[in-house]
C-alpha positions, -999 to 999 in steps of 0.1 A, spaced: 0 0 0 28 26 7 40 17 -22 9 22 -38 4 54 -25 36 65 -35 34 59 -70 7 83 -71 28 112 -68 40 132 -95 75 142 -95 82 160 -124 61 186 -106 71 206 -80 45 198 -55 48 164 -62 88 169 -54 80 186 -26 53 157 -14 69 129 -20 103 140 -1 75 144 28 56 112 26 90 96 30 97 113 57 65 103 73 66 67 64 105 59 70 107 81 104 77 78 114 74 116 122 49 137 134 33 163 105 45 193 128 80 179 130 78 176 89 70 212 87 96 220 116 126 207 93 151 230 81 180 229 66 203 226 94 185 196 107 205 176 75 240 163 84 245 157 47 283 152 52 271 123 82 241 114 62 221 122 94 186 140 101 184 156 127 147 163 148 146 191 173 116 197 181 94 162 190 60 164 209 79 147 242 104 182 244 133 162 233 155 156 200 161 125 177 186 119 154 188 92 128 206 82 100 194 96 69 180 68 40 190 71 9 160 72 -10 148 100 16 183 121 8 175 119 -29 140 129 -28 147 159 -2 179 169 -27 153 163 -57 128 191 -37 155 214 -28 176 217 -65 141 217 -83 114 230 -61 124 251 -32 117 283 -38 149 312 -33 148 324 1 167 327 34 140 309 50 161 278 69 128 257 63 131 229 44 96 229 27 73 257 15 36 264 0 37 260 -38 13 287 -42 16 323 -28 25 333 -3 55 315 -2 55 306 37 69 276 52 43 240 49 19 238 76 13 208 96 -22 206 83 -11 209 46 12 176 53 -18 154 66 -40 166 40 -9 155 6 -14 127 27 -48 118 25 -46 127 -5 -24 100 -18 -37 74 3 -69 80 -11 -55 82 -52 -43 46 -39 -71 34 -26 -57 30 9 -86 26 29 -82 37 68 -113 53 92 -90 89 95 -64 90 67 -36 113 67 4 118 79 -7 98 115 -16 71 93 22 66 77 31 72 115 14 35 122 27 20 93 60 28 101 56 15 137 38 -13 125 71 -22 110 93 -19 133 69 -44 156 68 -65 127 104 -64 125 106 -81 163 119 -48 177 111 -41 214 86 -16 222 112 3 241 135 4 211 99 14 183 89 40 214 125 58 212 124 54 170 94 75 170 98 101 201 77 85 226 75 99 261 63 67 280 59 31 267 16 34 269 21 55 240 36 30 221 16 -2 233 -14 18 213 -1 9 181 5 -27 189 -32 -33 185 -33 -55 154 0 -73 168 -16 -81 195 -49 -92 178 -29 -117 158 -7 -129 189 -41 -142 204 -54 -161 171 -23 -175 173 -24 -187 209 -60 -196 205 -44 -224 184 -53 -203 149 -22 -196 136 -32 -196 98 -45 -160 102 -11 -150 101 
C-alpha cells in the first residue's frame, strides 16, 4: 500500500517533489506532520548522512541516520522546487504566499495519496504513515522500548497503542489459529 500510494505522486512537478520528499519522511521516520513542517536545513547532516529532529512532541530531540531514498528525494525538492529564500525551512507552499508548509497541509498531501491509492483507513492522513511505520518496526521483532524511542515517545503506553493489530494476531495464534497469520 505505501507503495501504492507513492506511486501516485507526480514528480516531475514541484509539488509532487515537494510531497513525495515528505511522505518519505513520514513513512520511514515515522514523524509527526509538525516535525515535517519543523525541518530546516540545518537539521540535514549531509556530510554524516544524518537527520536531525529538534523539536518532538515529548520536548526532546532524535537523530537518525538519513536513507538514501529520503536524501535523494529531499535533494530532488530542494535543487528543483524550493523556492529562493533565506528561510532555513526545508519545505514551503507551492502557491503564494510562499510561507513555510503547515502541519495541516502535510496530513492533507497525505490523505490525499492514500486516497489516489485506494488506501482505505477510518481517519487517513500523515498519522496514518506514523502507524505503518511502527507497525514495521513491531513486525520487525523490535522491542517496544526500542519502536517507542524510534518514534519520540514519552512513555511506553504511547507505544503499546499501536501494537493493537500485533496483538490481535498474537491471540489467534495462541487460541491455536495460527493460519491467520
Amino acid at each position: 500500500e505505501v507503495r501504492r500510494m507513492l506511486a501516485c505522486v507526480d514528480r516531475r512537478a514541484i509539488v509532487g517533489r515537494r510531497d513525495y520528499a515528505i511522505l518519505l519522511l513520514l513513512v520511514t521516520y515515522g514523524l509527526r506532520a509538525n516535525e515535517v513542517a519543523n525541518l530546516t536545513l540545518d537539521d540535514i547532516d549531509w556530510k554524516r548522512e544524518r537527520l536531525s529532529v529538534p523539536q518532538r512532541k515529548a520536548g526532546h530531540w532524535s537523530a537518525y541516520p538519513l536513507a538514501s531514498v529520503v536524501g535523494e528525494a529531499i535533494i530532488d525538492y530542494l535543487k528543483n522546487g524550493r523556492p529562493e529564500t533565506t528561510d532555513r525551512h526545508v519545505f514551503f507552499r507551492t502557491m503564494a504566499p510562499r510561507k513555510p508548509i503547515c502541519s495541516a497541509a502535510i496530513s492533507s498531501a497525505a490523505a490525499k495519496y492514500l486516497g489516489q491509492a485506494g488506501v482505505q483507513v477510518h481517519r487517513p492522513g500523515s498519522h496514518t504513515l506514523r502507524h505503518t511505520c511502527v507497525q514495521r518496526l513491531i513486525d520487525a521483532e523490535f522491542s517496544l522500548k526500542t519502536v517507542g524511542d524510534y518514534v519520540g515517545h514519552r512513555s511506553a503506553q504511547s507505544t503499546e497503542i499501536y501494537t493493537k493489530v500485533a496483538l490481535t494476531a498474537l491471540r489467534e495464534v495462541a487460541m491455536g489459529n495460527g493460519e491467520a497469520l
